[in-house]
KOLGU-4560 file (N, C-alpha, C; in nm, 3 decimals, padded with zeros to 5 digits):
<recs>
<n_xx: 02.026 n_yy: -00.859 n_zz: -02.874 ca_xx: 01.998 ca_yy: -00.796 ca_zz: -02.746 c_xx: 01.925 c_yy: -00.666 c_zz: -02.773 mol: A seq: 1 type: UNK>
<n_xx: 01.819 n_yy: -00.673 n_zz: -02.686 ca_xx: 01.728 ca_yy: -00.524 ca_zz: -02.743 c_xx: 01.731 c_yy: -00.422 c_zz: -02.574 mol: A seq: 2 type: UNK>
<n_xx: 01.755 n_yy: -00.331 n_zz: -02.578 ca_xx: 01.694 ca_yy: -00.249 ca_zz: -02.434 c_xx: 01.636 c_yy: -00.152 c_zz: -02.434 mol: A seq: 3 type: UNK>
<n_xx: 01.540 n_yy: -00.188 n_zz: -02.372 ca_xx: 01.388 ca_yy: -00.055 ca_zz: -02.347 c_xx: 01.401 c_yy: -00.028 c_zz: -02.197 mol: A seq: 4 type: UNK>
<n_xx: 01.341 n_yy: 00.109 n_zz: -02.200 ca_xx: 01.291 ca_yy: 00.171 ca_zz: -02.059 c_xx: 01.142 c_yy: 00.114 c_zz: -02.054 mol: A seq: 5 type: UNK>
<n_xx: 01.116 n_yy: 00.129 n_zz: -01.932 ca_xx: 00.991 ca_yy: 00.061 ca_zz: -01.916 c_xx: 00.986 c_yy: 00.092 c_zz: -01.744 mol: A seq: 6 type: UNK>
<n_xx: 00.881 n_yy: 00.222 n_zz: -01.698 ca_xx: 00.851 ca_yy: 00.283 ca_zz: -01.559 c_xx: 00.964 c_yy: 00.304 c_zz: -01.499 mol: A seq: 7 type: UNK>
<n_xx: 01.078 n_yy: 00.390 n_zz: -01.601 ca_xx: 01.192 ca_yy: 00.385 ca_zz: -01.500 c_xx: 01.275 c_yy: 00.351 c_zz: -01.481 mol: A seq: 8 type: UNK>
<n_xx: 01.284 n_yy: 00.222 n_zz: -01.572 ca_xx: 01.343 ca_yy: 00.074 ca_zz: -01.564 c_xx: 01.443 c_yy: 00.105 c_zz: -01.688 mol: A seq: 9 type: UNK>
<n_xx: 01.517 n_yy: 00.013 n_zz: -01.686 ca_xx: 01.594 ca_yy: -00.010 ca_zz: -01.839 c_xx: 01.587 c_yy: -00.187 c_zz: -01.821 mol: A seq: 10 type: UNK>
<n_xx: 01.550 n_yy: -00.230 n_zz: -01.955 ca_xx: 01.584 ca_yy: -00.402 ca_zz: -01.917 c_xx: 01.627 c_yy: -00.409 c_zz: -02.049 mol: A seq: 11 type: UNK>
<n_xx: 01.693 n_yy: -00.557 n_zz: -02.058 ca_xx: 01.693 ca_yy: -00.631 ca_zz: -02.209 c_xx: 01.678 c_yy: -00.783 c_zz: -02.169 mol: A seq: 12 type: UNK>
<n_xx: 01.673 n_yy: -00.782 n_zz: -02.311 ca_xx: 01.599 ca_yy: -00.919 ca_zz: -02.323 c_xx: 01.718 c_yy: -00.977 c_zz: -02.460 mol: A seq: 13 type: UNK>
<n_xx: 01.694 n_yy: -01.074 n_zz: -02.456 ca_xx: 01.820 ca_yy: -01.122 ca_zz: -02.521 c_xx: 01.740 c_yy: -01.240 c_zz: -02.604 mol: A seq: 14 type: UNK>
<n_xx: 01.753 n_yy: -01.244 n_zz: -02.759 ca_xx: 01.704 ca_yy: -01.340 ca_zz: -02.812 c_xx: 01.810 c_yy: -01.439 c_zz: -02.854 mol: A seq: 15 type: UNK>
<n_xx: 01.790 n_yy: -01.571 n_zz: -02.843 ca_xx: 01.903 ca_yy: -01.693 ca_zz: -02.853 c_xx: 01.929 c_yy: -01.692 c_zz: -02.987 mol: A seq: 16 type: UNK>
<n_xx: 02.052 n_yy: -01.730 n_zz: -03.034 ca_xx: 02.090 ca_yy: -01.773 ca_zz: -03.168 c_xx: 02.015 c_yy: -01.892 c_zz: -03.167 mol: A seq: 17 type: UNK>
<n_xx: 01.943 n_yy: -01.853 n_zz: -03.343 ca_xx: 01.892 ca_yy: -01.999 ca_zz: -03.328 c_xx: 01.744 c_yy: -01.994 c_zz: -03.282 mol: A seq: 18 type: UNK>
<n_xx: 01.710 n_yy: -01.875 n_zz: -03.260 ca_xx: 01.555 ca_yy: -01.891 ca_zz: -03.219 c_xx: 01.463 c_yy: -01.889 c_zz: -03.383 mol: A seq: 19 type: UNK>
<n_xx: 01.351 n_yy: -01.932 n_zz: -03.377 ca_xx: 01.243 ca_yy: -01.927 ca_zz: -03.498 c_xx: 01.210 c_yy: -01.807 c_zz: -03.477 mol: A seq: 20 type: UNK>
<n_xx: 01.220 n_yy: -01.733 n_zz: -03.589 ca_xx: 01.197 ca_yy: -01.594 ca_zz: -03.590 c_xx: 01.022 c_yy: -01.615 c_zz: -03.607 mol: A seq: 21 type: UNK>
<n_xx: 00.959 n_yy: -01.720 n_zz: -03.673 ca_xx: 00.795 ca_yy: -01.711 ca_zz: -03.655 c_xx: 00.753 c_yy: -01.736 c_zz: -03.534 mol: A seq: 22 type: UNK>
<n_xx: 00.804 n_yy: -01.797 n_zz: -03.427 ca_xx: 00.799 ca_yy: -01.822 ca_zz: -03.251 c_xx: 00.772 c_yy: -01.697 c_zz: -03.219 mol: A seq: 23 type: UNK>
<n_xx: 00.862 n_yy: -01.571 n_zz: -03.289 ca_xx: 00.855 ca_yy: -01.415 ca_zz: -03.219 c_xx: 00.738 c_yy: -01.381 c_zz: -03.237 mol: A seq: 24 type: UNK>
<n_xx: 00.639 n_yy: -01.387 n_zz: -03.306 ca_xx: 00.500 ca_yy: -01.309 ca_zz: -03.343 c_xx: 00.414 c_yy: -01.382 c_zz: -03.239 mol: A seq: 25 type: UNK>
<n_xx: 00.324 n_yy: -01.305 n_zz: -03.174 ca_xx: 00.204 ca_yy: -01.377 ca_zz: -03.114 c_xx: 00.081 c_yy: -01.377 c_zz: -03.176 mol: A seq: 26 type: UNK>
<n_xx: -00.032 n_yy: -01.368 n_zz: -03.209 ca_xx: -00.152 ca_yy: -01.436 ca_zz: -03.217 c_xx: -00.223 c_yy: -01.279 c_zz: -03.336 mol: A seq: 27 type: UNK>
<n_xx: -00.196 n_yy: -01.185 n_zz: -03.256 ca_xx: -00.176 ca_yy: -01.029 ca_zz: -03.365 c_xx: -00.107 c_yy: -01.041 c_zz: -03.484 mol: A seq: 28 type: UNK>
<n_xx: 00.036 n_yy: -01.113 n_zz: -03.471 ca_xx: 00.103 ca_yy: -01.050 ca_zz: -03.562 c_xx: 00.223 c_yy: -00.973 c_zz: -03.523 mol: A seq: 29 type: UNK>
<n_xx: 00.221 n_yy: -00.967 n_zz: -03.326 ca_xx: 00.318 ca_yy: -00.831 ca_zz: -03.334 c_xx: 00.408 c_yy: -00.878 c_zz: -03.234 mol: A seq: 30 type: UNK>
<n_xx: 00.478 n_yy: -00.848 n_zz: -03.234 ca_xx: 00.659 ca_yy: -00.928 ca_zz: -03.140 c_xx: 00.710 c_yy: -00.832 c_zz: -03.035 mol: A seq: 31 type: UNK>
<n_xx: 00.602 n_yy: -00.711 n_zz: -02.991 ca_xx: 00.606 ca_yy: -00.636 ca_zz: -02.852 c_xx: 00.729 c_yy: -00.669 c_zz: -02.734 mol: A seq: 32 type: UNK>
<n_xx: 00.781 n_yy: -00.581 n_zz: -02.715 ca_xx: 00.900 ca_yy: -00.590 ca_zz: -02.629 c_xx: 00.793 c_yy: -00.682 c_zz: -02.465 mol: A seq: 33 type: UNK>
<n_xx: 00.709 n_yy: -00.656 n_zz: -02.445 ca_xx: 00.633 ca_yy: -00.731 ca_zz: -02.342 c_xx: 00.603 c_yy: -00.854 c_zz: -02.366 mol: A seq: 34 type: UNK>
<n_xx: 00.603 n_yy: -00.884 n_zz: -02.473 ca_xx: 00.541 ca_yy: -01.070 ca_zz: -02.576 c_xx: 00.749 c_yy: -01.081 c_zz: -02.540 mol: A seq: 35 type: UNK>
<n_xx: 00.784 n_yy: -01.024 n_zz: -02.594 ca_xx: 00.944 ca_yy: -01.086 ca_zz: -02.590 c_xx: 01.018 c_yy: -01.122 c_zz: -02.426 mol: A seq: 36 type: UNK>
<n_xx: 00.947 n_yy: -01.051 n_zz: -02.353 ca_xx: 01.021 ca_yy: -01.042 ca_zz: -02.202 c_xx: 00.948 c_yy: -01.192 c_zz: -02.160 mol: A seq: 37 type: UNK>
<n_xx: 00.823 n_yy: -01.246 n_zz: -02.164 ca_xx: 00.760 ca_yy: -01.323 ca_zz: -02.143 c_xx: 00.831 c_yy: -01.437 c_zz: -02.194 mol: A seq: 38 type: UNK>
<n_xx: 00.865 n_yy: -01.442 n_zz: -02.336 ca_xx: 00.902 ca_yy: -01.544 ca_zz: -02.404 c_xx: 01.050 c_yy: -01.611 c_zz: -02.335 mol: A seq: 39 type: UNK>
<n_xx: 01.148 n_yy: -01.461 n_zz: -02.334 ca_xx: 01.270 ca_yy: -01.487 ca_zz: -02.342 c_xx: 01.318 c_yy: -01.425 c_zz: -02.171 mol: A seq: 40 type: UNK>
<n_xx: 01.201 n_yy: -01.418 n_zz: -02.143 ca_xx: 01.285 ca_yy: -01.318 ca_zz: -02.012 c_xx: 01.370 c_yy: -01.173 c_zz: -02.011 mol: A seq: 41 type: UNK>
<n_xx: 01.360 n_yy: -01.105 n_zz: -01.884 ca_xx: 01.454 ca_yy: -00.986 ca_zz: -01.902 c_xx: 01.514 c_yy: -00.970 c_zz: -01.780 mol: A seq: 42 type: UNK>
<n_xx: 01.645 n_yy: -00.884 n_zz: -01.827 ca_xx: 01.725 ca_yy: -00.793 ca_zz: -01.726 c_xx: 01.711 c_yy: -00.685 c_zz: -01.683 mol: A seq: 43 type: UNK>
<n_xx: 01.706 n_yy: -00.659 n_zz: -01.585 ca_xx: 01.709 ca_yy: -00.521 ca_zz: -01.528 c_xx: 01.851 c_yy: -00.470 c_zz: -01.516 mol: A seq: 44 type: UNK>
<n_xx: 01.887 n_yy: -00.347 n_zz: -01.569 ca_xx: 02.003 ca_yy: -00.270 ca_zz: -01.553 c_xx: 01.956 c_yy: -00.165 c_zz: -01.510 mol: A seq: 45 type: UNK>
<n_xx: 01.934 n_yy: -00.126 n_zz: -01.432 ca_xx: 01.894 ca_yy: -00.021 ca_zz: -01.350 c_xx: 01.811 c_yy: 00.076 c_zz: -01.406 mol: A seq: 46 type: UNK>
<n_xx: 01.839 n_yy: 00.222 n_zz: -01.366 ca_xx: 01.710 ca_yy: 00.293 ca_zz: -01.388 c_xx: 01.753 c_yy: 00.400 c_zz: -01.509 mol: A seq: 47 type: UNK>
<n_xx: 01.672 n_yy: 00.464 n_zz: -01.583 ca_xx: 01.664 ca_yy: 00.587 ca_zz: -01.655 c_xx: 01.768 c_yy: 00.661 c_zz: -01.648 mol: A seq: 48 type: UNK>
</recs>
């Protein structure tokens, strides 16, 4: 489970047991909390 602010925001994103850790990289090279929300989805827990 990772959580970033983001405009205010606090979310996490939760990676599954069991995920391919080479699935995490996109096309760069880089596994960006925004490439991860896409992949895996996120939560919002409220604000800052």
């Amino acid at each position: 489970m990772w959580t970033r602010g983001y405009k205010g925001e606090r979310y996490i994103v939760t990676i599954p047991v069991g995920a391919d850790t080479a699935d995490l990289i996109d096309s760069n090279g880089y596994a960006g909390f925004h490439y991860l929300c896409g992949k895996f989805g996120m939560i919002s827990v409220g604000s800052n």
